[in-house]
C-alpha positions, 0 to 999 in steps of 0.5 A: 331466811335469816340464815340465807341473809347471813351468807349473802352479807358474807358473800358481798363482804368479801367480794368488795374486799376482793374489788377494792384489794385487786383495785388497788393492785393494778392502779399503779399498773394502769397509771404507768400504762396512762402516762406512757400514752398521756406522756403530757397530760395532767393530773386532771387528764390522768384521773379521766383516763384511769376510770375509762381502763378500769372499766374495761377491766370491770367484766374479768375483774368482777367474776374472779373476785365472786369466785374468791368470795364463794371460796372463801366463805363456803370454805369458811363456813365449813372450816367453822363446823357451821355447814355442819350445824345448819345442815344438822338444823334440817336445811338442805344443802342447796338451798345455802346456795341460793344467796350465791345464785341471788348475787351470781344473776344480779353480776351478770345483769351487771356485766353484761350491761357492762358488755354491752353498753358500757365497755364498748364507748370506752374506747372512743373515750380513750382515743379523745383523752389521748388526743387531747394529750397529744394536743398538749404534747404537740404543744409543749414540744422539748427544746431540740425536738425537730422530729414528730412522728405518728401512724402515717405522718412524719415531720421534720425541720433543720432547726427550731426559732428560738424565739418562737419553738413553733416555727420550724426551718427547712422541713420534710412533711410526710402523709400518707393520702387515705384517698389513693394509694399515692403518698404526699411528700412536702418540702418547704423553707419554714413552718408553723405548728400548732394544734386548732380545734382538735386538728393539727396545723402545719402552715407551710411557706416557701414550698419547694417541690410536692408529690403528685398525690399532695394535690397542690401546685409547687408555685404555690408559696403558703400552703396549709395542712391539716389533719385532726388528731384523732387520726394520727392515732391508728386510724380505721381506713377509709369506709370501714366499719369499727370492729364488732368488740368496739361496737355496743349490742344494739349497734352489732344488731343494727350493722346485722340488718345491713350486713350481706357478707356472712363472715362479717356477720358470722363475726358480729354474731359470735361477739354478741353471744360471746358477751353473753356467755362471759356474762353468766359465768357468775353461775360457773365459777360458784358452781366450782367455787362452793365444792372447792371451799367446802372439799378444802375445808380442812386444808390452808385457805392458800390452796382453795384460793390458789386452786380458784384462781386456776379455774379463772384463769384456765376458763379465760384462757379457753374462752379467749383463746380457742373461742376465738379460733374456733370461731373463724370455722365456718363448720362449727355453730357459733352459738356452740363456739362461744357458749362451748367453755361455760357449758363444758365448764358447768359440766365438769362442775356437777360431779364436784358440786355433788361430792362437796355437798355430801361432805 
């Protein structure tokens, strides 16, 4: 027991020491990703958005960062003649490696917790961080600035007050109308901008001439526009579900109960088991890394690491990208097409698995 003991604290050792090295490796990264989309927020904005990234990196980053640790501390093991003493003490070789089966089942509870739950809300948290840094960035407009465009809204002015940067003078208001194909078109003499409660508002006066789509009368003298910001972010269109990979677990199961199109629920069917399958690769990737550590033992710890890093990345190509191909075949399982990697994976594995442990 102790001995397991000892190859659990190692396995969790360098596993944090692989969290907290690729952590720091992509914060830079995800801030200058955070500030190309917060071009206005604070620190205290940034700080939220930074987590809401790194978690949904959690469920890739997790796995490769258990495969490294397998590597390195069976290859360590070996390296030190200490894979030789237990087994000469009478352990059998696969009993040294239920600590990584102990840790590989509890990730996987983790990750797909992560999948299922977690990951998917992180969405809508982004999409209302980034519209309270539009908000501050509508609001905090450059001097000069007479042009604001976003996904299906355009608006410009001739010219700024310069005593008062939210009023604008001889405007074009663009908006596509989600009710009908029609667009609205607005022209006026001023305008006042500001945001309200999550919306913006676009006080119009001297209206001049409006699209039939606009739904409002060209005597009109004052007219008001306003839209939330939410939707100036590539909103969803009118009736339609969010995608399955932004929907929790229990959500697919429920929009599953009401689903009569059998390519939607095919889709939503092969999200859940893919979540499943990606959660349990823990298993895979110490079934691979082990052998690996323990057959390159003698070997620089470089190239156990490098080769490691190989059966992460060629497993997410494969799952990712031919999964998600072979997933539009109605011919073919989706049980099959989202399980297939892990299996074929955990196949390929045994022969490797069997010559690393008779060394």
């Amino acid at each position: 027991m102790k001995l397991q003991l000892y190859i659990l604290r190692q396995l969790v050792q360098a596993l944090a020491f692989g969290v907290v090295a690729i952590v720091v490796l992509a914060v830079p990264g995800v801030a200058v990703n955070a500030v190309h989309k917060l071009p206005a927020a604070d620190a205290g904005l940034l700080m939220a958005y930074l987590p809401t990234v790194l978690q949904t990196l959690a469920p890739y980053v997790l796995p490769l960062c258990f495969l490294l640790a397998v590597v390195a501390t069976y290859g360590r093991l070996a390296a030190d003649r200490e894979w030789t003493a237990i087994q000469m003490a009478g352990f059998h070789p696969v009993k040294l490696l239920l600590p990584g089966f102990v840790l590989a089942l509890v990730l996987s509870g983790v990750t797909w917790w992560l999948f299922a739950e977690r990951v998917p809300h992180t969405k809508s948290n982004q999409r209302a961080l980034i519209a309270r840094g539009l908000e501050r960035t509508l609001s905090n407009l450059p001097p000069g600035r007479t042009t604001v465009e976003f996904h299906g809204f355009f608006l410009r002015g001739a010219w700024r007050d310069p005593r008062d940067p939210n009023f604008w003078h001889e405007v074009y208001l663009r908006r596509a109308n989600e009710s009908s194909e029609e667009r609205i078109d607005v022209f006026a003499e001023r305008a006042h901008i500001r945001t309200e409660q999550g919306s913006l508002v676009v006080d119009l006066e001297g209206v001049r001439a409006l699209a039939p789509g606009a739904g409002l009368r060209t005597e009109q003298a004052h007219v008001r526009y306003s839209v939330p910001l939410e939707e100036l972010m590539d909103p969803p269109k009118v009736g339609e579900r969010p995608r399955p990979r932004y929907r929790t677990v229990s959500q697919i199961h429920k929009d599953l109960l009401v689903e009569r199109d059998s390519e939607k629920r095919r889709g939503m069917s092969f999200e859940i088991h893919k979540r499943g399958s990606r959660s349990v690769v823990y298993l895979l990737f110490l079934l691979l890394g082990a052998p690996t550590g323990l057959i390159l033992r003698r070997g620089n710890q470089l190239a156990a690491l490098a080769v490691a890093s190989g059966y992460g990345i060629g497993y997410y190509a494969l799952s990712m990208s031919l999964g998600s191909e072979l997933a539009g075949h109605t011919s073919l399982p989706v049980v099959l097409v989202a399980w297939g990697p892990t299996c074929l994976g955990v196949t390929a594995s045994l022969p490797l698995l069997y010559l690393g442990l008779r060394r």
